[in-house]
N, C-alpha and C positions, 0 to 999 in steps of 0.2 A: 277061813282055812283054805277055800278052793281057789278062792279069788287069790291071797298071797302065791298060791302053789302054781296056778295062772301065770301071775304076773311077772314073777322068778323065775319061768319058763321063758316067757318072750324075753324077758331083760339079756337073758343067756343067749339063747336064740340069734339076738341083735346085735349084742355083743362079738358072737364068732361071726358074725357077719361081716362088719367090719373090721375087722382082725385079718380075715381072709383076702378084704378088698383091699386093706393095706402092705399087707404080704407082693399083692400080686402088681399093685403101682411100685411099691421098690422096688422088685425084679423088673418088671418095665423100666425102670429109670437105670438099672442097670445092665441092661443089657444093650448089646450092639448089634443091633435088628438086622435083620437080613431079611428082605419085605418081600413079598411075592404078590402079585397082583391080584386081587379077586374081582373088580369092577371096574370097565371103562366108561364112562357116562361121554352123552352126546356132546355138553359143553365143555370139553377139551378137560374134565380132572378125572380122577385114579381113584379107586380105594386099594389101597395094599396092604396086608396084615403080614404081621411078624412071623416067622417060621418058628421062633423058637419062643417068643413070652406071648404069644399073640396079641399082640399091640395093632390096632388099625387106625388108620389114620385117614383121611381124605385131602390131595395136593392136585393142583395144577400138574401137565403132564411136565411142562416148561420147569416147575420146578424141580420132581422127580429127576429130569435130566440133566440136572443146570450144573453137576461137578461128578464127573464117575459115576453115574447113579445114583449116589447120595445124596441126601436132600439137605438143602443150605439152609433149612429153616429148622430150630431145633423146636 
């Protein structure tokens, strides 16, 4: 009985878990980032996170720059 009631817990659990991570990769895929810089590292790449789905990414500076600040790489 504790073990089912247990199990049925995590299954749930797990469940909105993934549900949540999926939620928030679609809104990622659909969203048109607007990236803000949080880390320059010494060999020349970026991390810049999304102001609005917080999406991060890590790029070369060269590519960050390489069209209007948009990145050519999808």
């Amino acid at each position: 009985m504790v073990d089912k009631f247990r199990s049925d817990f995590f299954e749930k659990v797990i469940k909105e878990e993934k549900e949540r991570e999926n939620a928030l990769k679609l809104a990622q895929k659909q969203c048109f980032h607007n990236y803000i810089t949080e880390n320059i590292y010494s060999n020349g790449y970026e991390q810049r996170t999304c102001s609005k789905c917080n999406h991060s990414t890590i790029k070369h500076i060269r590519v960050w720059n390489a069209k209007n600040g948009q990145c050519i790489i999808a």
